[in-house]
ChimeraX commands (.cxc) that place a marker at each C-alpha (Angstrom):
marker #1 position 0.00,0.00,0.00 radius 0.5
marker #1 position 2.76,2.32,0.54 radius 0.5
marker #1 position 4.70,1.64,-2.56 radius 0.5
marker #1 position 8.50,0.48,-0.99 radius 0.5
marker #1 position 10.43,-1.85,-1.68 radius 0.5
marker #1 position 11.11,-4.89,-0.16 radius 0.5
marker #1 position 14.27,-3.35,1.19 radius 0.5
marker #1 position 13.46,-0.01,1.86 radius 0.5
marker #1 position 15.22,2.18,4.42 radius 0.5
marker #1 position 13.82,3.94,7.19 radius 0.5
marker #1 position 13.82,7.77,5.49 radius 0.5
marker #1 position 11.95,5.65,2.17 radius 0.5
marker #1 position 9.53,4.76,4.53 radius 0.5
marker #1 position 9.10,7.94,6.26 radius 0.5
marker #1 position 9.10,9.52,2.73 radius 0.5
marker #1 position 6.44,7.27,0.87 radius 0.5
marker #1 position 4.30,7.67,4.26 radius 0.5
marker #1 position 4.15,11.99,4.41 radius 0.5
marker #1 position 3.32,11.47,0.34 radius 0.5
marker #1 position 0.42,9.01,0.88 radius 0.5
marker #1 position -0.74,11.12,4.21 radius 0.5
marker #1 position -0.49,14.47,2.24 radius 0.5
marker #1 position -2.53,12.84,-0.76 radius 0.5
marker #1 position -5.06,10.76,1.06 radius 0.5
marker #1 position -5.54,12.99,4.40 radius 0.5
marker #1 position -9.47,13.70,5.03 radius 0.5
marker #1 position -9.30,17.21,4.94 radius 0.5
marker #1 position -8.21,17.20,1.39 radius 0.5
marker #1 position -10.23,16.67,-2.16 radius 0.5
marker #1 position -10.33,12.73,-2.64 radius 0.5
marker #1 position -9.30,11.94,1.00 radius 0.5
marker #1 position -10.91,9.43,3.15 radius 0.5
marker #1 position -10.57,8.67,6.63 radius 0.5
marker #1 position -10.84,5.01,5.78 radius 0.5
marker #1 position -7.65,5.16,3.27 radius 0.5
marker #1 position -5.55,7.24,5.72 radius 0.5
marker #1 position -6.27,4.84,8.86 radius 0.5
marker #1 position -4.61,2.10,6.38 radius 0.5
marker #1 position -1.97,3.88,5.46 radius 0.5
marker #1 position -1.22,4.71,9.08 radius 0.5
marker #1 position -1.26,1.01,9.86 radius 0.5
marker #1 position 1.05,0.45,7.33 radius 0.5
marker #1 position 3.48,2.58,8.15 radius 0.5
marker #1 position 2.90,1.52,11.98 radius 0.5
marker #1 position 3.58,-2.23,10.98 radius 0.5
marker #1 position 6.66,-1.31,9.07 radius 0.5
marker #1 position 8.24,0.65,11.46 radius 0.5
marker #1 position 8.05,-2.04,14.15 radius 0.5
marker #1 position 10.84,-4.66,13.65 radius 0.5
marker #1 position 8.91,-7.58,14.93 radius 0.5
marker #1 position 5.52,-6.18,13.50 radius 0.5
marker #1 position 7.27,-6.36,9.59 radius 0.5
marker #1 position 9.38,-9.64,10.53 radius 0.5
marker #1 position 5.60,-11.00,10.92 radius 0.5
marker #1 position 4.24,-9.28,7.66 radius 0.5
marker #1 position 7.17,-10.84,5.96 radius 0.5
marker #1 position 6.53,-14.38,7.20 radius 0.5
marker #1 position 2.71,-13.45,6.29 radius 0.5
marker #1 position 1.35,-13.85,9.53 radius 0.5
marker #1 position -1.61,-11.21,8.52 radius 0.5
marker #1 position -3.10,-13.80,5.91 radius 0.5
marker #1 position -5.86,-16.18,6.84 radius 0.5
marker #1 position -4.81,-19.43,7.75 radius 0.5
marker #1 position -6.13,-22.89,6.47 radius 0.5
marker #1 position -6.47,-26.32,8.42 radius 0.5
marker #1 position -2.57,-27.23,7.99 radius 0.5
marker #1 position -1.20,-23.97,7.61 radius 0.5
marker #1 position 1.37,-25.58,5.53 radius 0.5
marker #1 position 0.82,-25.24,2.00 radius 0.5
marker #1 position -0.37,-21.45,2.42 radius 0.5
marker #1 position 2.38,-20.26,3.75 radius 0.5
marker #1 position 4.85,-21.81,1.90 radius 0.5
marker #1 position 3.21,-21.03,-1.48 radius 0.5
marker #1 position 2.85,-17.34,-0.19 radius 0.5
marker #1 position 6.79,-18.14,0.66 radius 0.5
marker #1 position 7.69,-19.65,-2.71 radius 0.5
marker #1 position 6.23,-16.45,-4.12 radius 0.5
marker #1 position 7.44,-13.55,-2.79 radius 0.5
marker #1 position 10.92,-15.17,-1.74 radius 0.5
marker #1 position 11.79,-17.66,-4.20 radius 0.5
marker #1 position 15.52,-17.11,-3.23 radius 0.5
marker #1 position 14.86,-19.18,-0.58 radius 0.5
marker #1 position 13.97,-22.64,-2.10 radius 0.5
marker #1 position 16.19,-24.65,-4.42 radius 0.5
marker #1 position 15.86,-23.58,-8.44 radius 0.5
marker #1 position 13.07,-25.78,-9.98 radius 0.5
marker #1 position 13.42,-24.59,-13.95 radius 0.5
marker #1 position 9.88,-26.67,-14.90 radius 0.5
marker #1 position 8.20,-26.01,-11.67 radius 0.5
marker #1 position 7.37,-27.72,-9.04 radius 0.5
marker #1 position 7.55,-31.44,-10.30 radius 0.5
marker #1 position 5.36,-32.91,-7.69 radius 0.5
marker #1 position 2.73,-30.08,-7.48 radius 0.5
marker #1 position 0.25,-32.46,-8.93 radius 0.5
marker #1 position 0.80,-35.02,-6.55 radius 0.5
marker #1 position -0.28,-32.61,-3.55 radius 0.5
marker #1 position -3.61,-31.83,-4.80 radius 0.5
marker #1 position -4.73,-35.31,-5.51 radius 0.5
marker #1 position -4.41,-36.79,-1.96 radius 0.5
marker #1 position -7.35,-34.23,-1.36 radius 0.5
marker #1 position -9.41,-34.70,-4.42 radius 0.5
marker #1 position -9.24,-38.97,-3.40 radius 0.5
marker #1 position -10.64,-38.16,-0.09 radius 0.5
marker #1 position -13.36,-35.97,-0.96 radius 0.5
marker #1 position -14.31,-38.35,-3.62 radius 0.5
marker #1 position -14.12,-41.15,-1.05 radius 0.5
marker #1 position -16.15,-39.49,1.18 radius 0.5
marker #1 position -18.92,-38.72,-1.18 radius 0.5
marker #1 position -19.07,-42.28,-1.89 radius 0.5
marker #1 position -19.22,-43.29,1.17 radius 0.5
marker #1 position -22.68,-40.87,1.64 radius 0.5
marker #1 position -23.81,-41.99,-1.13 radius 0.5
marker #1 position -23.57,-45.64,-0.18 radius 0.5
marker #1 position -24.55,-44.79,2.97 radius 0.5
marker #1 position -27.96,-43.00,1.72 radius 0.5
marker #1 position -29.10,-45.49,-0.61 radius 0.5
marker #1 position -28.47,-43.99,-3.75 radius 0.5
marker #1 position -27.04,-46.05,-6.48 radius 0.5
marker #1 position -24.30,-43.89,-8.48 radius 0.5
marker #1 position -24.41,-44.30,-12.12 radius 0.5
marker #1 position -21.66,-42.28,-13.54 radius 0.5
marker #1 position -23.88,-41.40,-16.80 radius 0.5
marker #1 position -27.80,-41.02,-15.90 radius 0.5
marker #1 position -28.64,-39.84,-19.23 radius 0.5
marker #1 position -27.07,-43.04,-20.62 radius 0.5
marker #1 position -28.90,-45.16,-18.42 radius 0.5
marker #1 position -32.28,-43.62,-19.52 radius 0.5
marker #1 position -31.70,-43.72,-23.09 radius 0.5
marker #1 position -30.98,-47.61,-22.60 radius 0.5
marker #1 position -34.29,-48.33,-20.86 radius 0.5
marker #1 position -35.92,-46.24,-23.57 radius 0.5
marker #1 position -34.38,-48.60,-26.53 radius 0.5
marker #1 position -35.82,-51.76,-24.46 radius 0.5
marker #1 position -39.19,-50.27,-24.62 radius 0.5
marker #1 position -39.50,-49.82,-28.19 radius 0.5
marker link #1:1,2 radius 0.2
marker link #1:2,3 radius 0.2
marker link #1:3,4 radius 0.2
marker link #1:4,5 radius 0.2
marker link #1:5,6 radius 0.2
marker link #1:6,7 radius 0.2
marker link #1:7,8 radius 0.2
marker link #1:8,9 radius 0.2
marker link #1:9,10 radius 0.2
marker link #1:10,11 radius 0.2
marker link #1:11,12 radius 0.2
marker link #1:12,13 radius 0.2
marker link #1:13,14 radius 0.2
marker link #1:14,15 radius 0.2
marker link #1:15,16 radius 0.2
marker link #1:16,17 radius 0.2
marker link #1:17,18 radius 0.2
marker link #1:18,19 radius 0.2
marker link #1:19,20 radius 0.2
marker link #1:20,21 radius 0.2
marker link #1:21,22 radius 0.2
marker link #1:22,23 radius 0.2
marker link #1:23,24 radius 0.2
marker link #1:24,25 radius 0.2
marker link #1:25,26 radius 0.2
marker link #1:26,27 radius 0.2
marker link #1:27,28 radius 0.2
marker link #1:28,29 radius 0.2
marker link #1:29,30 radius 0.2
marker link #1:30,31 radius 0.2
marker link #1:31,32 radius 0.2
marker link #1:32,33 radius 0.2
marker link #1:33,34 radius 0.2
marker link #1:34,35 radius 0.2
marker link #1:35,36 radius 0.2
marker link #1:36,37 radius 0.2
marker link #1:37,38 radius 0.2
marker link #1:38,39 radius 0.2
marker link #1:39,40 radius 0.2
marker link #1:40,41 radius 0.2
marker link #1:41,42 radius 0.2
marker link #1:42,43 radius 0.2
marker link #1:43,44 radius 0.2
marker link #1:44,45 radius 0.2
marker link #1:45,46 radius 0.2
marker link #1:46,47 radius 0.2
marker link #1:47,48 radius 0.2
marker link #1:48,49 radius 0.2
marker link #1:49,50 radius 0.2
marker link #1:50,51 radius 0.2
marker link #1:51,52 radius 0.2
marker link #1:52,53 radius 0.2
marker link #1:53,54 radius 0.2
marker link #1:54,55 radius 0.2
marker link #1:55,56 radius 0.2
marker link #1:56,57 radius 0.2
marker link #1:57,58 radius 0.2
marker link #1:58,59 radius 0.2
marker link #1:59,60 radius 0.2
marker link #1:60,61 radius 0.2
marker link #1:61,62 radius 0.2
marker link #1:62,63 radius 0.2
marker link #1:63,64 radius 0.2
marker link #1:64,65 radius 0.2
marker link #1:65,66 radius 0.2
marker link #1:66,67 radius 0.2
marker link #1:67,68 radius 0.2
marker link #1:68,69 radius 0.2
marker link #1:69,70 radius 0.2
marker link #1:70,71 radius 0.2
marker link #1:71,72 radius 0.2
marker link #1:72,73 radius 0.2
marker link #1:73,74 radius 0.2
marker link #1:74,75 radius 0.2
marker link #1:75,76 radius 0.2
marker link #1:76,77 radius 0.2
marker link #1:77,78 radius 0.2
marker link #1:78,79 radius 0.2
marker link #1:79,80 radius 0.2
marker link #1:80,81 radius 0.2
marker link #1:81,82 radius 0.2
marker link #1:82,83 radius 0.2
marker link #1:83,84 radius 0.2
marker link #1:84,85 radius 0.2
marker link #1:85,86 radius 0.2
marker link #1:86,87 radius 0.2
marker link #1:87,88 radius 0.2
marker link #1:88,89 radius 0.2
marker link #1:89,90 radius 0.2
marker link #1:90,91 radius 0.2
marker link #1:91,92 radius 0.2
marker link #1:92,93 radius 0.2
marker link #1:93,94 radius 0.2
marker link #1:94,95 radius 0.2
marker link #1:95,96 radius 0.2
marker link #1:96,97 radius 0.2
marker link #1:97,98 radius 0.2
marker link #1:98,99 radius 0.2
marker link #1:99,100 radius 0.2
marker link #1:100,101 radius 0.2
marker link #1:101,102 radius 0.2
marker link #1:102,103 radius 0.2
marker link #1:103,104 radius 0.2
marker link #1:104,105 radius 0.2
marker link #1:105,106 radius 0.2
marker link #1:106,107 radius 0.2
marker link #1:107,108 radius 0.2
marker link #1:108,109 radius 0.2
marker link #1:109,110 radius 0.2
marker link #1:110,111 radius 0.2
marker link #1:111,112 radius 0.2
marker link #1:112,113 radius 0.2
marker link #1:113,114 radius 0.2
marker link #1:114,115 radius 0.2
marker link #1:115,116 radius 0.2
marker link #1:116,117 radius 0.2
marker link #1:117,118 radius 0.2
marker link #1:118,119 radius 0.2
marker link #1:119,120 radius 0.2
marker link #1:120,121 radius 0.2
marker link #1:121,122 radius 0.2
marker link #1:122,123 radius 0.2
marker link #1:123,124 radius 0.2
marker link #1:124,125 radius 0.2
marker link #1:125,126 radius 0.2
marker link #1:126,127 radius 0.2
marker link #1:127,128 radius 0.2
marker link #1:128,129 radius 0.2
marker link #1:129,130 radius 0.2
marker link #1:130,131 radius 0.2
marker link #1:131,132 radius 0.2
marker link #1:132,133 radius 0.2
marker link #1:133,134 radius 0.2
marker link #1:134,135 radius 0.2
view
């Protein structure tokens, strides 16, 4: 929100905050009290040492059941310099997602078995069979 970068000093963070304050104060044309309090915050987080080691680790974004793969693809993003070189990606990216998909597919089977109801992977194909025996 402020516009530094990642390693900005402390008189490029005092700078970037009096522009943003002077453009977005409340008092002026195109202000809002909404956009300053943010900016404030910003600049508040950013000054504090432990308060931007958290932002940096992204402490401030919601966390999923795990915690794991959220943070580390947040990690992977903004800090790639920290994991090994992978020139075609992430080779076992697929492999990740599919543990999940099994389960959830497991699970709805399991309901479904559980309820009664037969699944037939193609209803429509069923139908049109019963209609052919008919005529």
């Amino acid at each position: 929100r402020l516009g530094v970068p990642v390693d900005f000093s402390a008189q490029e963070l005092k700078r970037a905050y009096r522009q943003l304050s002077l453009r977005l104060h409340p008092d002026r044309a195109g202000g809002s009290t909404e956009a300053m309090a943010a900016v404030a915050a910003a600049h508040d987080c950013l000054a504090d040492a432990a308060c931007r080691r958290a932002f940096d680790e992204g402490a401030q974004l919601e966390r999923r059941q795990g915690q794991g793969p959220l943070a580390q693809a947040v990690e992977r993003h903004y800090r790639p310099e920290r994991f090994p070189h992978e020139p075609f990606g992430d080779p076992f990216a697929h492999a990740r997602g599919g543990e999940e998909r099994r389960q959830r597919a497991d699970a709805r089977r399991r309901e479904q078995a559980a309820s009664g109801v037969a699944a037939s992977p193609l209803p429509e194909a069923a139908e049109a069979e019963a209609a052919k025996e008919e005529l």
